[in-house]
NULOSE-555326 format. One record per residue (C-alpha): residue number from 1; residue in one letter; x, y, z. Coordinates in Angstrom, 3 decimals, decimal comma. Layout:
N
   seq   type         c1         c2         c3
   NUM      A          X          Y          Z
...
% end
This chain:
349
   seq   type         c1         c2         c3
     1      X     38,106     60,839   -113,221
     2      X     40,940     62,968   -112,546
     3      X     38,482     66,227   -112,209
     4      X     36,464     63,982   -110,332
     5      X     39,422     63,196   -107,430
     6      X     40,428     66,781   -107,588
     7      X     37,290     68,046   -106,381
     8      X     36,723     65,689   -103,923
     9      X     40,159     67,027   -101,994
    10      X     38,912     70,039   -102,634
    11      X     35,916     69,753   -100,542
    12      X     37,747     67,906    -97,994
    13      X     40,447     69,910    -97,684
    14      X     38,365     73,311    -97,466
    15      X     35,678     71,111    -95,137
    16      X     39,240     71,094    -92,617
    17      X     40,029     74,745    -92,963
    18      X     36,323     75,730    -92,044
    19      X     37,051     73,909    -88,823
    20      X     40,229     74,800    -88,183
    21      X     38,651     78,771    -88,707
    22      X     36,103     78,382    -86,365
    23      X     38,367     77,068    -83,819
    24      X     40,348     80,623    -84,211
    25      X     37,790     83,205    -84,863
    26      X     36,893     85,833    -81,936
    27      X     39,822     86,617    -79,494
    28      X     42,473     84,409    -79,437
    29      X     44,193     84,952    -76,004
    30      X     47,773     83,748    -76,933
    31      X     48,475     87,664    -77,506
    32      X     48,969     87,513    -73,571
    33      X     52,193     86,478    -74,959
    34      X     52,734     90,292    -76,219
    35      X     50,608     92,958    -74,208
    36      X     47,569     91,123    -72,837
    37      X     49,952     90,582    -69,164
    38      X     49,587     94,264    -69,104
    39      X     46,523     95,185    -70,839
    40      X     44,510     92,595    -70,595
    41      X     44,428     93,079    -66,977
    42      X     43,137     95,517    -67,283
    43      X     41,077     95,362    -70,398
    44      X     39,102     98,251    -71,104
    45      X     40,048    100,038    -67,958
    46      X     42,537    101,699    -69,973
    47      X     40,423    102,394    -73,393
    48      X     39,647    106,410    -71,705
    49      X     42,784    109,173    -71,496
    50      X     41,490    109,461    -67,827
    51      X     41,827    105,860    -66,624
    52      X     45,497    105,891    -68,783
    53      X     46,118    108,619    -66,839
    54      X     45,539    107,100    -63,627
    55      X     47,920    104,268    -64,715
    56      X     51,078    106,141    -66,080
    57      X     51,225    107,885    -62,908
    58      X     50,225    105,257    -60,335
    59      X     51,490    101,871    -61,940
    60      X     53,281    102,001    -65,360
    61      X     56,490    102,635    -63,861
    62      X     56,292     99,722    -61,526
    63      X     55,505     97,740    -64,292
    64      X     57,851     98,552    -66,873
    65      X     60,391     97,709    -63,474
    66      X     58,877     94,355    -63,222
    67      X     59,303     93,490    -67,490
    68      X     62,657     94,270    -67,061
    69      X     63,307     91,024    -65,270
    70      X     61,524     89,236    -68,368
    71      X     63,410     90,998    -71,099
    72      X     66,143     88,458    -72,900
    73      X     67,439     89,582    -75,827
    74      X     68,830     87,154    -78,221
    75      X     72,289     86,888    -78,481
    76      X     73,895     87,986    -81,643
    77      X     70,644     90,131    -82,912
    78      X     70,582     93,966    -82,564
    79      X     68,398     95,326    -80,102
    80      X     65,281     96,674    -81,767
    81      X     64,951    100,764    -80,683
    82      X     62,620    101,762    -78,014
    83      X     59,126    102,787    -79,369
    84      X     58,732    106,359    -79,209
    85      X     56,497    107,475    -82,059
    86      X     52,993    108,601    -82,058
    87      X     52,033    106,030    -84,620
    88      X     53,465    102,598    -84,768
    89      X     54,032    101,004    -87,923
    90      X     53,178     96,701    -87,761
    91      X     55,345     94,467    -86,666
    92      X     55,877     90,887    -86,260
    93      X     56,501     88,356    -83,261
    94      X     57,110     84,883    -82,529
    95      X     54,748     83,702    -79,745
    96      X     56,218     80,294    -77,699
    97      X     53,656     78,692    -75,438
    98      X     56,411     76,294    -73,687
    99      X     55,257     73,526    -71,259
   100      X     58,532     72,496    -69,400
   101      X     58,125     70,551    -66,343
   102      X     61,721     69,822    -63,833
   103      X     62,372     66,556    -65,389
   104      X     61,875     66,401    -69,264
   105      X     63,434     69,056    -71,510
   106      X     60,974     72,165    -72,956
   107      X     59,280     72,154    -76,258
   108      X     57,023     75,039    -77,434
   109      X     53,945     73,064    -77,209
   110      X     52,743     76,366    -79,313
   111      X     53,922     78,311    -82,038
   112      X     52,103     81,479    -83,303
   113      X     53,632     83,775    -86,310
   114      X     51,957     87,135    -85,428
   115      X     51,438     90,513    -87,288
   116      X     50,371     93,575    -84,533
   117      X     48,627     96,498    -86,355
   118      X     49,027     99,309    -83,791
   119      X     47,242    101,431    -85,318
   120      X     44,475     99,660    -86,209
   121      X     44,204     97,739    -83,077
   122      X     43,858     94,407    -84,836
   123      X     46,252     91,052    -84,422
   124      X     47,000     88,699    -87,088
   125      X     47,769     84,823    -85,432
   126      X     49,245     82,587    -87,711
   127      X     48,817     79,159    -85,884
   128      X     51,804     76,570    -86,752
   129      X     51,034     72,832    -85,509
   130      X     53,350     71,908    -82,735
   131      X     54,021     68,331    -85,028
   132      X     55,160     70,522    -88,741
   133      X     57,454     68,493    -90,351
   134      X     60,018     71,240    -91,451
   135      X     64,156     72,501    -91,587
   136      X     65,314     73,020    -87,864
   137      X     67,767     75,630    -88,764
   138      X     70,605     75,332    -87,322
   139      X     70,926     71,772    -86,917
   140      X     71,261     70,288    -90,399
   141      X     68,107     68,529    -90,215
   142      X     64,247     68,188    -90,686
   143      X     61,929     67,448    -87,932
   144      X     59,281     68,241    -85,782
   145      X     59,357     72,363    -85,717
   146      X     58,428     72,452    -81,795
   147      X     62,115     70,375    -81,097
   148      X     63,806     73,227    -82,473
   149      X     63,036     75,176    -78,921
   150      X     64,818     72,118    -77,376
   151      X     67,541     72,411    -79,456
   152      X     68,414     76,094    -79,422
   153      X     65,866     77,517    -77,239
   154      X     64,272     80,971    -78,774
   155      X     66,345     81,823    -81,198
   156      X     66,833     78,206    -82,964
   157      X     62,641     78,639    -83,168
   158      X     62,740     82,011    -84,187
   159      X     65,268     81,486    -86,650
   160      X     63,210     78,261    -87,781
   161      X     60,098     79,627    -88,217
   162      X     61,149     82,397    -90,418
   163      X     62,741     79,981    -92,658
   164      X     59,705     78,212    -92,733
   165      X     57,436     81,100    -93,251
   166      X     59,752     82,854    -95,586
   167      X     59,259     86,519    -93,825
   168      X     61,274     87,879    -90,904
   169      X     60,522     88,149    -87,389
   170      X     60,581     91,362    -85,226
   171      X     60,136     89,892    -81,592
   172      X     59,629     86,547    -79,659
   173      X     57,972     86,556    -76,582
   174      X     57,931     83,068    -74,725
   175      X     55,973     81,858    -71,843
   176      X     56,169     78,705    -69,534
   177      X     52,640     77,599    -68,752
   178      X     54,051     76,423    -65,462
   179      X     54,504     80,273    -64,635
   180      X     50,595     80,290    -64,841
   181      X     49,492     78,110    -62,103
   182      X     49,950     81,034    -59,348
   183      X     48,559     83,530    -61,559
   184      X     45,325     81,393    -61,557
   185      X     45,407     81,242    -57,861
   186      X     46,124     84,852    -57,589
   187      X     42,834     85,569    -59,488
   188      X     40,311     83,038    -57,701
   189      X     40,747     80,623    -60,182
   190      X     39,113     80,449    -63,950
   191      X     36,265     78,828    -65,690
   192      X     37,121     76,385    -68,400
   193      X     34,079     74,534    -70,823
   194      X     34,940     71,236    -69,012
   195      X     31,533     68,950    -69,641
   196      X     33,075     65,777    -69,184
   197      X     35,692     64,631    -66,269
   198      X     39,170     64,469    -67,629
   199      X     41,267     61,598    -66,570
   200      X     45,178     61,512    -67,438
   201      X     45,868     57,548    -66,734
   202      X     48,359     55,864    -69,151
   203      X     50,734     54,327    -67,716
   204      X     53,993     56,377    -68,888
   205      X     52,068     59,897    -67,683
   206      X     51,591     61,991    -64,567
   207      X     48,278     60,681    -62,834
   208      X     45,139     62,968    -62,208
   209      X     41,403     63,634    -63,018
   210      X     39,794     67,427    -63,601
   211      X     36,171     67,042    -62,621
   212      X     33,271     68,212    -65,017
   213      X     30,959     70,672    -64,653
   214      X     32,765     73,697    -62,016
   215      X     31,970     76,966    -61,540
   216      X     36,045     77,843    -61,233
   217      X     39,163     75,651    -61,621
   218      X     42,558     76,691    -59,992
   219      X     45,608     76,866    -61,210
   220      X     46,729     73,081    -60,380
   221      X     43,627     72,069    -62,246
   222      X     44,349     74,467    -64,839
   223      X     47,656     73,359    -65,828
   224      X     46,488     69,948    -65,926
   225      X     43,924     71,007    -68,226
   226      X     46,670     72,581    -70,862
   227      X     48,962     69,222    -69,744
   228      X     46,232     66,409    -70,836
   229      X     47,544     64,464    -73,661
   230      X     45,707     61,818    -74,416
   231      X     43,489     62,781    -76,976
   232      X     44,883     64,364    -80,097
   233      X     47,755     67,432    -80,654
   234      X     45,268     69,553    -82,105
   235      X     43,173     69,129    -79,257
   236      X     45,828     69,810    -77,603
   237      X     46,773     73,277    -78,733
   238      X     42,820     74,124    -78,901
   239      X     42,870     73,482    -75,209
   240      X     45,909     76,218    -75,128
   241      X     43,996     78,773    -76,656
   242      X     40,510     77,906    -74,461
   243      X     42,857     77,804    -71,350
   244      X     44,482     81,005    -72,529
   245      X     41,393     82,672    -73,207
   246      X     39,637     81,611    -69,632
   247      X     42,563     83,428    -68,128
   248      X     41,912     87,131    -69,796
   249      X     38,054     86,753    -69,072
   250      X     39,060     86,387    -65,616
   251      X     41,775     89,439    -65,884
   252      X     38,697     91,465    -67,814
   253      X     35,881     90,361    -65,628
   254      X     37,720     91,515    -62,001
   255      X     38,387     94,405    -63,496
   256      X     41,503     95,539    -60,903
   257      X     44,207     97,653    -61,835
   258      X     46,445     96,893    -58,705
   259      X     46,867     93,304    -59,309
   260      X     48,381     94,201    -62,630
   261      X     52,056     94,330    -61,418
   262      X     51,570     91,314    -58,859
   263      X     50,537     89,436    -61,953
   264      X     53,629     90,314    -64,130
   265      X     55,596     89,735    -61,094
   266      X     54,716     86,162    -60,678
   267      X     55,179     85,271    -63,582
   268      X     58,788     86,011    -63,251
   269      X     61,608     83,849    -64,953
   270      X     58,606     82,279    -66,623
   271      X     57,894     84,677    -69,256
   272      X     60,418     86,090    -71,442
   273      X     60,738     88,781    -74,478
   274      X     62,842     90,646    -76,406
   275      X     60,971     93,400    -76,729
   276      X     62,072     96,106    -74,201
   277      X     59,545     96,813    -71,608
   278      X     58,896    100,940    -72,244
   279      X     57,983     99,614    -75,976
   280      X     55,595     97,410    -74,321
   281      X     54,007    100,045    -72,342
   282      X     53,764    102,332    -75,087
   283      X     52,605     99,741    -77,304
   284      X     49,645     98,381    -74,926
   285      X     48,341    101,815    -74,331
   286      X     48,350    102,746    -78,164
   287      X     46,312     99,458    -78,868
   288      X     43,921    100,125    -76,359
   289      X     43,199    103,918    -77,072
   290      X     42,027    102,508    -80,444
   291      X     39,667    100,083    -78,841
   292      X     39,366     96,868    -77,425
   293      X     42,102     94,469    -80,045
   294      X     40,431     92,850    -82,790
   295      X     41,891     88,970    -83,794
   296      X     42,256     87,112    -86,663
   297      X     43,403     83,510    -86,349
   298      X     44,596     81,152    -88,857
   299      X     45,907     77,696    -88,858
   300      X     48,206     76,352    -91,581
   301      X     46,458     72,709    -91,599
   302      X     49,062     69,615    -91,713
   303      X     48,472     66,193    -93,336
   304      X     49,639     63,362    -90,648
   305      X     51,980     61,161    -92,214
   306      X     54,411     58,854    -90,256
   307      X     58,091     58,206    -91,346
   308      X     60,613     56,108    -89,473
   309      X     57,679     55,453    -86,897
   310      X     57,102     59,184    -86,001
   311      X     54,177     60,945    -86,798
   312      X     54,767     64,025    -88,349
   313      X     52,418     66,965    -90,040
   314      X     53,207     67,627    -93,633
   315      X     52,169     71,502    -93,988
   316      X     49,301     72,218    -96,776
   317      X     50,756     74,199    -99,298
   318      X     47,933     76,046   -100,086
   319      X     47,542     76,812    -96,691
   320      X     51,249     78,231    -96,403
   321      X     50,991     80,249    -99,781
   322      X     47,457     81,666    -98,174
   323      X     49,362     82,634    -94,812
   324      X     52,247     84,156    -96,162
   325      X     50,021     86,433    -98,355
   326      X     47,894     88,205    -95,115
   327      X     51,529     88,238    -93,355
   328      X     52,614     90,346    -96,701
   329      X     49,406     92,216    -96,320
   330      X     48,972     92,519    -92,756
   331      X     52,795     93,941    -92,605
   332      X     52,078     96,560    -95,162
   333      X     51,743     99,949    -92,812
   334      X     50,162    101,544    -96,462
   335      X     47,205     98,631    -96,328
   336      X     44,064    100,165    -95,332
   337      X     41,958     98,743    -92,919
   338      X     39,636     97,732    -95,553
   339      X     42,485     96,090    -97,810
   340      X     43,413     93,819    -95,098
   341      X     42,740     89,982    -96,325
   342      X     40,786     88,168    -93,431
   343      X     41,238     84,133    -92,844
   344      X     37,150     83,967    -93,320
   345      X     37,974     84,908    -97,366
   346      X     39,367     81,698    -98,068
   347      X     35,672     80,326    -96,934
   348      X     34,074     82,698    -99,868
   349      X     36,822     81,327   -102,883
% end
């Protein structure tokens, strides 16, 4: 009987990682967060020595003018060293999707622990569920592991999701999806997989209906889309990444260089790293000489539970053990590209 149990939460439990895998396969667009303001603007504009030529001497200094106004270093850390050398050994960051409108306080409606392989041009996104029921270090208490952005903004969450990882992070980088509305605009708008019209109508939230079924949405429509919350939280974050990723097909299909630093400039107090922004440069243009970035996305399933009438996710162990072995791997500069554990192996065990 026992055997009998076992294997039925086996099924069920690897029935919800298939899911949550095909949710996160292909190009997941939160690595905007990192270099995809600058490169994915210009996408594979930038993948030939000529065209990277034409944009160290025309733009990259007006860009790496415009980051500085985004880079915030966390007090009481060392300031990592500017990247300089020909090949970049991997490195981790924090990614914060926040969604903070004038009158409630911000959350990171998203939290992503990410390995960047340089070299290799590949991304490892560790997806954490906004509703994790872990330690918010810091404050001497468990909770929800998006509050701990409310609490101590980037480095309470950085400092919380290492502990709850168990592996250190190199870099945040944060970004306020109300930044994004203008960029939206600035482009023409963006299409999102909207089949059905989207009403927001409780009675405790803001009021308004995306229609089905158009060619482009703008950015009002489009931060209403990431907004919607009447549905589920994983819907919710799904919606991130779709939104996310409807933004850098737009970047990659306009295909326009010059709009580049009117982009990063829009974004202004609304995006926010501290990485320092030659690294950034350096780092975009190494990932894109290799080729356009390859993706792999994982997401450490939770088990709802509520306690004290708040729901809460309670983090699958195996799921955690499973992530923190590809960050081990991933983080490895002697892993071969070959060696490197993919989130689709877990679908082969």
């Amino acid at each position: 009987m026992l055997e009998r149990t076992t294997r039925v939460r086996s099924k069920q439990s690897n029935k919800q990682n298939k899911n949550k895998k095909r949710k996160n396969r292909g190009k997941v667009a939160l690595i905007t967060l990192l270099v995809l303001i600058i490169a994915g603007a210009g996408g594979y504009i930038f993948r030939e020595p000529l065209a990277l030529m034409t944009f160290d001497l025309f733009f990259s200094g007006q860009v790496e003018k415009q980051l500085e106004k985004s880079y915030a270093p966390i007090e009481g850390e060392v300031a990592k060293p500017v990247v300089v050398a020909k090949e970049i050994d991997p490195f981790s960051m924090l990614l914060l999707g926040i969604d903070q409108r004038e009158n409630e306080p911000s959350r990171s409606d998203t939290l992503i622990y990410s390995v960047v392989r340089p070299q290799d041009s590949k991304v490892l996104l560790i997806s954490i569920p906004r509703d994790t029921y872990t330690e918010i270090v810091g404050k001497d208490k468990e909770d929800k592991i998006n509050h701990a952005y409310a609490y101590g903004g980037e480095k309470m969450a950085k400092d919380t999701v290492k502990n709850f990882i168990g592996y250190d992070l190199d870099y945040y980088a944060a970004i306020n999806f109300e930044g994004l509305r203008e960029v939206v605009d600035a482009l023409g708008g963006i299409e999102l997989p909207i089949t059905e019209d989207i009403v927001n109508k409780e009675k405790d939230h803001e009021k308004f209906t995306i229609k089905a079924g158009k060619p482009l949405y703008d950015g009002q429509e489009a931060l209403n889309y990431v907004r919607y919350r009447e549905d589920s939280g994983v819907n919710r974050t799904k919606r991130h990444q779709v939104f996310l990723n409807a933004l850098v097909d737009r970047m990659l299909k306009l295909n326009q260089v010059s709009k580049i630093p009117d982009l990063i400039d829009m974004l202004g107090n609304n995006f926010k790293t501290d990485m320092q922004p030659n690294s950034i440069i350096e780092l975009a243009k190494t990932i894109l000489l290799g080729g356009r970035p390859e993706i792999s996305g994982f997401t450490i399933v939770g088990e709802g539970k509520r306690m004290n009438g708040v729901y809460y996710d309670i983090a699958n162990e195996e799921d955690l053990a499973f992530a923190k072995q590809m960050i081990e791997n991933w983080s490895n500069p002697d892993t071969k590209t070959e060696e490197l554990i993919k989130p689709e192996s877990r679908e082969q065990e």
